[in-house]
C-alpha positions as a Markdown table, in Angstrom:
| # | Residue | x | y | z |
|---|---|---|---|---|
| 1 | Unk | 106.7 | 97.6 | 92.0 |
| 2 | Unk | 106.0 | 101.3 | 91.4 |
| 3 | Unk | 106.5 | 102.2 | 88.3 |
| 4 | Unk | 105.1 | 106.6 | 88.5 |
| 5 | Unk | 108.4 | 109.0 | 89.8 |
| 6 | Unk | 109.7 | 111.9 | 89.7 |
| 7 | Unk | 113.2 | 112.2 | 89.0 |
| 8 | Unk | 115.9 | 114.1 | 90.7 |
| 9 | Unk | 119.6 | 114.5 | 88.8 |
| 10 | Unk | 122.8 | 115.9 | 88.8 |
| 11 | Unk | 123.1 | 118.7 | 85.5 |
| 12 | Unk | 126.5 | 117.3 | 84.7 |
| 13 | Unk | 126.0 | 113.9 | 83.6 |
| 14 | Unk | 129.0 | 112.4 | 84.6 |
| 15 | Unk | 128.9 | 113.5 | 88.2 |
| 16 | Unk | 128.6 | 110.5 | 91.0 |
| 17 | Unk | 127.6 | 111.2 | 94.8 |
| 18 | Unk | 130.9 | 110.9 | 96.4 |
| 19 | Unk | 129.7 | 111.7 | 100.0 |
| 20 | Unk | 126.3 | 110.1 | 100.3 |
| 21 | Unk | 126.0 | 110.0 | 103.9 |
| 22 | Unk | 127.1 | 113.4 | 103.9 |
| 23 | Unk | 124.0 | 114.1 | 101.7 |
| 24 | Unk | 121.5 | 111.7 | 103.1 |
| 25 | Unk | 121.9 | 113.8 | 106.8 |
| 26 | Unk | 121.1 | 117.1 | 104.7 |
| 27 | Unk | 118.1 | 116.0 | 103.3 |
| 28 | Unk | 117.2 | 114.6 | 106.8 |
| 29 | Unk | 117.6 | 117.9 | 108.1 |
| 30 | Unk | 115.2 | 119.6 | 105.7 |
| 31 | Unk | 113.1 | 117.0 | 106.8 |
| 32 | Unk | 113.0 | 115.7 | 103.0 |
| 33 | Unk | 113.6 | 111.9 | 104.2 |
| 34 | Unk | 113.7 | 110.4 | 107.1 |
| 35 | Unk | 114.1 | 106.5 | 108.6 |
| 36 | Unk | 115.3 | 103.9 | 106.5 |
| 37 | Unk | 112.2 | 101.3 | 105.0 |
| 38 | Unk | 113.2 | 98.3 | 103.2 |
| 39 | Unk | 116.8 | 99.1 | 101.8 |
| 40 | Unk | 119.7 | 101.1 | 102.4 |
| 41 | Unk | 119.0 | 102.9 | 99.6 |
| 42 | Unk | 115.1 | 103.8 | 100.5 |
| 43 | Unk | 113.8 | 106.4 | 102.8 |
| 44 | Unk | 110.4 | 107.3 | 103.6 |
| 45 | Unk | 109.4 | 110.8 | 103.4 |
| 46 | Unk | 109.9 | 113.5 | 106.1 |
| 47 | Unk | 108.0 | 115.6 | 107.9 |
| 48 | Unk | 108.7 | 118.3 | 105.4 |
| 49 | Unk | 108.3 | 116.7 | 102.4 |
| 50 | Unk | 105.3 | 118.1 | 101.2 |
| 51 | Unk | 106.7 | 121.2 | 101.8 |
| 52 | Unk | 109.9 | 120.4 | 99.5 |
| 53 | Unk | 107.9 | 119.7 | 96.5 |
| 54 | Unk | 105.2 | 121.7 | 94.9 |
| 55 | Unk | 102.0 | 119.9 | 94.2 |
| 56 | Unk | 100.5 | 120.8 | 90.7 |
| 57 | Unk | 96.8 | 120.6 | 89.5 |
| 58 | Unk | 93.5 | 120.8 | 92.1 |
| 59 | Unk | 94.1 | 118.2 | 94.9 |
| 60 | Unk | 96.4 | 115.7 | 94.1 |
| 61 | Unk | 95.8 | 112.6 | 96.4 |
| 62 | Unk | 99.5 | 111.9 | 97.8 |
| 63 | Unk | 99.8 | 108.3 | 99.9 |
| 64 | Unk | 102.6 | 109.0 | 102.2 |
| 65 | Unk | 102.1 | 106.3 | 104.9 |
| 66 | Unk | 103.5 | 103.0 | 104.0 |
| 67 | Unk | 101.5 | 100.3 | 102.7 |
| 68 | Unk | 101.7 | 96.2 | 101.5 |
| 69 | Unk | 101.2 | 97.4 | 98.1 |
| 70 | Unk | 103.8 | 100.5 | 97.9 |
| 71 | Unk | 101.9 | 102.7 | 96.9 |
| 72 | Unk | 103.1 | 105.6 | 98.9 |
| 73 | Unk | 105.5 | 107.9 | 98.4 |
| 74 | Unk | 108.9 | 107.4 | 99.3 |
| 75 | Unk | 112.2 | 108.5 | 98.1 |
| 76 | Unk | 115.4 | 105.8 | 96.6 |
| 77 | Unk | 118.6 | 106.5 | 96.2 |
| 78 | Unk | 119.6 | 105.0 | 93.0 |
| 79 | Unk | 122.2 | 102.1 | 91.9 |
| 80 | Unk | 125.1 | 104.2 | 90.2 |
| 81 | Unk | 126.2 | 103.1 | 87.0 |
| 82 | Unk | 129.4 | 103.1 | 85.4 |
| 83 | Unk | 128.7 | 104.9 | 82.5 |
| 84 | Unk | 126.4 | 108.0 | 81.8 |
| 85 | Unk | 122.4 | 106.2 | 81.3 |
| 86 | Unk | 119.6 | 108.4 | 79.7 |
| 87 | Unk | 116.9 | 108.4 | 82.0 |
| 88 | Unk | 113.6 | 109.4 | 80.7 |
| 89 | Unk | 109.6 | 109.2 | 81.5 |
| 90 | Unk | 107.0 | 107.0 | 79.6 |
| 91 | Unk | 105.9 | 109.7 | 78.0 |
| 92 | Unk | 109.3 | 111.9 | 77.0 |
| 93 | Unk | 108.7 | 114.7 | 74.7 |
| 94 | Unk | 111.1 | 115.6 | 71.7 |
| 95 | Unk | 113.9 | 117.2 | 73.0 |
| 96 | Unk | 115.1 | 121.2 | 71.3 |
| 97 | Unk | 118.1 | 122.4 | 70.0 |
| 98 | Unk | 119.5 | 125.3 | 73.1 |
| 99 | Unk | 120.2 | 127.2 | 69.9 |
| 100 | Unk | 117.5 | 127.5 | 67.6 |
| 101 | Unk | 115.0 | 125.8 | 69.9 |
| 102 | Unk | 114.8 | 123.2 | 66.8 |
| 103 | Unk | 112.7 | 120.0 | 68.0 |
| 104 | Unk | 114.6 | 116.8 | 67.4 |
| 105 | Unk | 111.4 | 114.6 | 66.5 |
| 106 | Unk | 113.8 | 111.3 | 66.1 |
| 107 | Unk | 115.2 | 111.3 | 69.7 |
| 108 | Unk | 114.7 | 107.6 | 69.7 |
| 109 | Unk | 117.0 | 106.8 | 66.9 |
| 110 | Unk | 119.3 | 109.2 | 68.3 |
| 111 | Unk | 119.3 | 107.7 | 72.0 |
| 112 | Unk | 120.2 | 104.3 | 70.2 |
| 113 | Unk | 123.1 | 105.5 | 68.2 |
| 114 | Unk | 124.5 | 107.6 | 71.3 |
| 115 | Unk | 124.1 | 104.2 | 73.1 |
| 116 | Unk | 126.8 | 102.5 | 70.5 |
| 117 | Unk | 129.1 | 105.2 | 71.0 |
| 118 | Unk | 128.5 | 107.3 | 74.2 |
| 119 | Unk | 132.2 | 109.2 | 74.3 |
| 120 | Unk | 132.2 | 110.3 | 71.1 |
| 121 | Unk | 129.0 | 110.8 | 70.0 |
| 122 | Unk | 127.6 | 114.5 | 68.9 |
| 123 | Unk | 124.4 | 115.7 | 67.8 |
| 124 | Unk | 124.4 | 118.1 | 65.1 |
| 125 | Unk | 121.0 | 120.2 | 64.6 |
| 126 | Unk | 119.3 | 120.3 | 61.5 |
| 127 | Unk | 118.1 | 123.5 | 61.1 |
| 128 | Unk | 121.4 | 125.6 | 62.7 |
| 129 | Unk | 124.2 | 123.3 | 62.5 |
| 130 | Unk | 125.4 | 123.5 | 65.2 |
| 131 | Unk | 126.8 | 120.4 | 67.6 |
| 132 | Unk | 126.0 | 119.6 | 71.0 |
| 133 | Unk | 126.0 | 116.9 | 73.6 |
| 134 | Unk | 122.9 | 115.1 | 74.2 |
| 135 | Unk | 123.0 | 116.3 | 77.6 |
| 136 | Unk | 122.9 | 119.7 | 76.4 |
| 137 | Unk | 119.3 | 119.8 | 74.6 |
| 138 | Unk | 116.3 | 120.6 | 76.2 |
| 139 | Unk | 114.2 | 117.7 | 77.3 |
| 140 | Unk | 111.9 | 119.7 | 79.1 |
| 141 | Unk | 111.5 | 118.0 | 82.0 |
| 142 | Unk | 110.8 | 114.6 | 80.5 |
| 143 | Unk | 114.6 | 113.4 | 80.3 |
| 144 | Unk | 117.9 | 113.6 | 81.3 |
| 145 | Unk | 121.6 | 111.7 | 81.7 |
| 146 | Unk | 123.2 | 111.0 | 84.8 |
| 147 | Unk | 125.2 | 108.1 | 86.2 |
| 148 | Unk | 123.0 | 108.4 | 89.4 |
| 149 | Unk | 119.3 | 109.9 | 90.2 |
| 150 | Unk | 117.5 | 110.2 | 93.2 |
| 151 | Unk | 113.8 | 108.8 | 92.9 |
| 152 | Unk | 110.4 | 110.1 | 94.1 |
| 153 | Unk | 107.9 | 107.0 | 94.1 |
| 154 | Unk | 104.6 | 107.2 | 93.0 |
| 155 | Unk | 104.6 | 110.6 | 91.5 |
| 156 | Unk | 102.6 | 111.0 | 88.4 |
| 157 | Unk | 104.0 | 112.8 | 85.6 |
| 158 | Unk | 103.7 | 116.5 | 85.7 |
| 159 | Unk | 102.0 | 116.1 | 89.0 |
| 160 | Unk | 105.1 | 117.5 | 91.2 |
| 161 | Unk | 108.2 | 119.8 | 91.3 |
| 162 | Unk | 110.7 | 120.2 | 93.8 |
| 163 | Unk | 111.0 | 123.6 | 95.3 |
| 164 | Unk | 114.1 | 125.5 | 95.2 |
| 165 | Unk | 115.2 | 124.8 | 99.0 |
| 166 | Unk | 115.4 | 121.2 | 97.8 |
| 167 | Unk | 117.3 | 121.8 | 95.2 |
| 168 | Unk | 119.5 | 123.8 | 96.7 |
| 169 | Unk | 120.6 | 121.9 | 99.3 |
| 170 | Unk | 121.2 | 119.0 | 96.4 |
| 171 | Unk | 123.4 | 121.7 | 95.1 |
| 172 | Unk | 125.1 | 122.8 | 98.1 |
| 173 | Unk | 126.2 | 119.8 | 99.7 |
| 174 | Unk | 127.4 | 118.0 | 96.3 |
| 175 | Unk | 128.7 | 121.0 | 94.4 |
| 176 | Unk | 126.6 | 120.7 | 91.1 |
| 177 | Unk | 123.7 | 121.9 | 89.7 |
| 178 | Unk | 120.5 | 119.9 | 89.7 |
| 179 | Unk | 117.4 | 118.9 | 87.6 |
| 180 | Unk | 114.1 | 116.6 | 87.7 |
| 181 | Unk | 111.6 | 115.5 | 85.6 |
């Protein structure tokens, strides 16, 4: 199993796709996925899907035929959980306070205690003291919260983006703002 993605979420962390269909035909008509491969939930990539997310760094080799071994690109839908999940990359960086731009060095310990209480759990900043939702902090990239995410198989971290057309139509068809790292 892959292990390398980038990840695509929805901003407000409590948001679920409601009309998946309705966005699976959107991104087949930017020509972001296409066919089904081995679940209903995985797509391969579409004719346009190099054009939907910007390559970083000198040549970046990018397998987009599929293979016995999976290590191609392709794009999963995935399971939706009933409560809001941190999602995060192997190599997360300390998140910042949006205020003072403070960096929360003990994310882990934080993640864990927001775990035991998700609802009613707020982080105040050292250095301002201020309060804000975990959500709220900037995890450059590295982290977010979502119920649901849409995954981008074997992309290497900081090795892709999506553009803004992508984004956009995330945005458009389900009414909310999106992210990635």
């Amino acid at each position: 199993m892959p292990t390398h993605k980038l990840t695509l979420y929805p901003k407000n962390p409590e948001f679920i796709i409601e009309q998946k269909d309705t966005l699976i035909t959107s991104l087949k008509e930017i020509g972001f996925i296409e066919k089904h491969w081995q679940t209903p939930s995985q797509f391969l990539v579409g004719d346009k899907f190099l054009s939907l997310i910007t390559f970083l760094g000198c040549s970046p080799y990018i397998e987009i035929t599929p293979n016995d071994n999976h290590n191609f690109c392709y794009v999963e839908f995935a399971p939706r959980h009933d409560t809001v999940q941190f999602l995060h990359a192997p190599y997360t960086k300390a998140p910042r306070c949006r205020h003072c731009k403070y960096q929360e060095k003990q994310w882990q310990t934080i993640i864990e205690q927001w775990q035991q209480s998700k609802t009613d759990f707020v982080w105040t900043c050292p250095q301002c003291y201020k309060e804000s939702q975990l959500h709220e902090l900037n995890w450059r990239h590295c982290a977010g919260f979502a119920k649901e995410a849409i995954y981008i198989w074997n992309i290497f971290e900081g090795e892709a983006v999506p553009n803004d057309l992508l984004l956009e139509t995330l945005e458009n068809v389900t009414h909310v703002k999106w992210d990635y790292f």
